[in-house]
C-alpha positions as CSV (number, residue, x, y, z in Angstrom):
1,X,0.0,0.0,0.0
2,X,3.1,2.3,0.7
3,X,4.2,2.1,-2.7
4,X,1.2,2.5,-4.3
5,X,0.9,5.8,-2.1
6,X,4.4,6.8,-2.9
7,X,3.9,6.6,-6.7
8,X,0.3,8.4,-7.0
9,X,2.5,11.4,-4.6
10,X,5.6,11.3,-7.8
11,X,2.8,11.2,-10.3
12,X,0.8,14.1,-9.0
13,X,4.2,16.1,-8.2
14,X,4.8,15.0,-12.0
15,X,1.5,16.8,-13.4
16,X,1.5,19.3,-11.2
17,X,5.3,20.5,-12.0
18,X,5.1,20.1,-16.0
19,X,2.8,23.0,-16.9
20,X,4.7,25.0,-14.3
21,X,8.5,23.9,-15.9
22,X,6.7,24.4,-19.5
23,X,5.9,28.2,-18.6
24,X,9.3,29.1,-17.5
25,X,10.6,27.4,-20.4
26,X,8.5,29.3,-22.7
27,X,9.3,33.0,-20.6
28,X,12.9,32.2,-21.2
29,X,13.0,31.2,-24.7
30,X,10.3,33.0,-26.2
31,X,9.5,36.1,-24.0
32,X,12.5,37.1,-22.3
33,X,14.8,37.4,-25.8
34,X,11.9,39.9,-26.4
35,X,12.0,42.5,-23.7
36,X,14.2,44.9,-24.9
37,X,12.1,45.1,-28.0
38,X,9.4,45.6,-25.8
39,X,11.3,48.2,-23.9
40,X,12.2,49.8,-27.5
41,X,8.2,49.9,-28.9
42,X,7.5,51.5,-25.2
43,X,10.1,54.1,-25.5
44,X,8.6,55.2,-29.0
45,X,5.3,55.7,-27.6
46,X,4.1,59.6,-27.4
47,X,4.5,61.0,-23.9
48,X,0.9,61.1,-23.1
49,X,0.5,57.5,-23.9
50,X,3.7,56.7,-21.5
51,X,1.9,58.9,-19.0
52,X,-1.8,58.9,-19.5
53,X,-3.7,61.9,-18.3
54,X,-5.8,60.6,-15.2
55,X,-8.9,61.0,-16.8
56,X,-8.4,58.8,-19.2
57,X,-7.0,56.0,-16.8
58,X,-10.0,56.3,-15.2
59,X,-12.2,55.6,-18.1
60,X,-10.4,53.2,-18.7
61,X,-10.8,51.6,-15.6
62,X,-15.0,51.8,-15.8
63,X,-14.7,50.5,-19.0
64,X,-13.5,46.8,-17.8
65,X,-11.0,46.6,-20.4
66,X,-8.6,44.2,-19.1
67,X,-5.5,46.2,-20.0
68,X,-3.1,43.1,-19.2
69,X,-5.0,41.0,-22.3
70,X,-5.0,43.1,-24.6
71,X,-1.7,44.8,-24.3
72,X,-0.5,40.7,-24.3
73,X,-2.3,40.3,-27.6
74,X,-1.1,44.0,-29.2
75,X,2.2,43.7,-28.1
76,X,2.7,39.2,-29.3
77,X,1.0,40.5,-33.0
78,X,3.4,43.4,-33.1
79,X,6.8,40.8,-32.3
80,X,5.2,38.2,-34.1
81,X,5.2,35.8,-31.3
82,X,2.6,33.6,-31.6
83,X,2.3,32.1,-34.9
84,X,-0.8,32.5,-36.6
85,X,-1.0,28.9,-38.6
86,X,-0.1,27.1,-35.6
87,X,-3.1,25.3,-34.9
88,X,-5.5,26.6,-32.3
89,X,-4.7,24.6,-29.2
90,X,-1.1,26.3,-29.5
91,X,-2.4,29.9,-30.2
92,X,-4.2,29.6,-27.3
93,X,-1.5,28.1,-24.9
94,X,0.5,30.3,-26.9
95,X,-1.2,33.1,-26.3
96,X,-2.2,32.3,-22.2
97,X,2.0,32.2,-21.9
98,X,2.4,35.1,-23.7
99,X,-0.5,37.2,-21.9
100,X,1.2,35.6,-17.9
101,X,4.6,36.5,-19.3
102,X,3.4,40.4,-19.7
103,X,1.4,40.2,-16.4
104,X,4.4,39.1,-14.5
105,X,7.6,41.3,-16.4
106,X,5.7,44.6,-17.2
107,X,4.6,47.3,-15.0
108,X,1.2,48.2,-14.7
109,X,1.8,51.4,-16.1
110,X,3.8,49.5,-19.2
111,X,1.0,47.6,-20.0
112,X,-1.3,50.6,-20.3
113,X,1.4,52.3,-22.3
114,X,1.4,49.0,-24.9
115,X,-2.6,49.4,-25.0
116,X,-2.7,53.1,-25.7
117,X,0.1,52.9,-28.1
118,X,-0.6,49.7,-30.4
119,X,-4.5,50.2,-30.5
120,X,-5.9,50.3,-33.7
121,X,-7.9,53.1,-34.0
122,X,-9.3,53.0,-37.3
123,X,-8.8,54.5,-40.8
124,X,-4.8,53.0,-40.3
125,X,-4.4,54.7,-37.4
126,X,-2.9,53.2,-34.3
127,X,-2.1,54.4,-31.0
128,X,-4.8,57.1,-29.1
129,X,-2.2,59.8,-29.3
130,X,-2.1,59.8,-32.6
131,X,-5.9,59.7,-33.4
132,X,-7.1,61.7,-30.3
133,X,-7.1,65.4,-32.5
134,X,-8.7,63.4,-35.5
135,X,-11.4,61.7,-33.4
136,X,-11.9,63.9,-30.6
137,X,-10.4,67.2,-31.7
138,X,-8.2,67.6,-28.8
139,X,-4.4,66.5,-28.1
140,X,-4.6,63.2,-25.7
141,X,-3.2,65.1,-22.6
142,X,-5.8,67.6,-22.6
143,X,-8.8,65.3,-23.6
144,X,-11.8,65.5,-21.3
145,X,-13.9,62.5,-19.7
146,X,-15.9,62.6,-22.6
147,X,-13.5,62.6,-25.1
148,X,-11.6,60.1,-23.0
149,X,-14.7,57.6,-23.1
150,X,-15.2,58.4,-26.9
151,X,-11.5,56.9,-27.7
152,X,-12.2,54.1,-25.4
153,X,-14.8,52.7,-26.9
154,X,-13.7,53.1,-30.5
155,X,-10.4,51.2,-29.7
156,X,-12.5,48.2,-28.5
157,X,-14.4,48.1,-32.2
158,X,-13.0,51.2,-34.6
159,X,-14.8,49.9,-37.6
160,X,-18.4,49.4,-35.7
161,X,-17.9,52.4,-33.8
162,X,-16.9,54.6,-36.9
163,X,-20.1,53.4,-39.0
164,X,-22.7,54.1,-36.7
165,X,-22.5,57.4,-34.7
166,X,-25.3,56.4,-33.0
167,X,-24.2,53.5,-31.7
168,X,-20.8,55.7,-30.3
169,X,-23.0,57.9,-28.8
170,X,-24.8,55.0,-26.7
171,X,-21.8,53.4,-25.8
172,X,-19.9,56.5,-25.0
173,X,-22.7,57.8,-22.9
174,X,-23.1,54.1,-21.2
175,X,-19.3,54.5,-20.2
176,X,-19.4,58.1,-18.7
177,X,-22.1,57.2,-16.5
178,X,-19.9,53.7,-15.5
179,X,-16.9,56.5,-15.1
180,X,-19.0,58.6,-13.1
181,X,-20.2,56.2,-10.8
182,X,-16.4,55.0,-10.1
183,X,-15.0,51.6,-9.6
């Protein structure tokens, strides 16, 4: 009985220590040759998108927008790091690695500066600070809640957003009252 014990202990330290061993093997060969790109793509970033303007960090914030994701996603398309014909059992693991890997190397503050930088905006546009006087007719450091809540919600759908003004409006409107209200 003793043995039998002793292997179902090995084999359960075995399952439980392979996912762990394959996720530090994957942040040291795939994510950790790409920091100081990352580092390079954050440095390029305008100055308000390095250091948001509190209003729009707090839209953001109402919004739900899970800043770690997407940044993840943004920043893996931009380096190429998950490749896309892979099959979709490795894009997803893939992807999960790539997504924990951001969460545990980058700031808080350098994931938001990923997200505002490598959104797409719309009409080949990418980053807020570079559609904010476009969209919103203001520079992004001096953009008000509402403006703030405009560019939030056309980075989570520019195309949909773009067509229907209406539909902004709503959305925009639902988000300043979620901002309002506070976390």
């Amino acid at each position: 009985m003793r043995r039998v014990f002793r292997v179902l202990v090995w084999c359960t330290a075995l399952l439980a220590a392979t996912p762990i061993a394959a996720f530090f093997a994957y942040d040291l060969a795939v994510f950790q040759p790409r920091v100081a790109e990352i580092h390079s793509i954050l440095s390029r970033a305008a100055p308000a998108e390095q250091a948001p303007p509190q209003v729009l960090v707090e839209v953001i914030q109402a919004s739900r927008v899970n800043v770690t994701a997407h940044s993840a996603r943004l920043l893996a398309s931009k380096l190429n790091a998950v490749p896309p014909r892979s099959g979709r059992l490795f894009w997803h693991l893939s992807s999960a690695a790539w997504s924990a890997c951001v969460a545990l190397h980058l700031s808080k503050g350098e994931q938001l500066a990923a997200f505002l930088a490598l959104s797409y905006m719309g009409n080949s546009t990418t980053g807020f600070a570079a559609s904010a006087i476009g969209l919103v007719g203001s520079p992004l450091e001096a953009v008000s809640q509402e403006q703030a809540a405009k560019l939030v919600v056309i980075s989570q759908a520019p195309s949909g957003y773009r067509a229907s003004p209406e539909r902004l409006a709503n959305r925009t409107a639902n988000l300043l009252e979620a901002s309002r209200r506070g976390p």
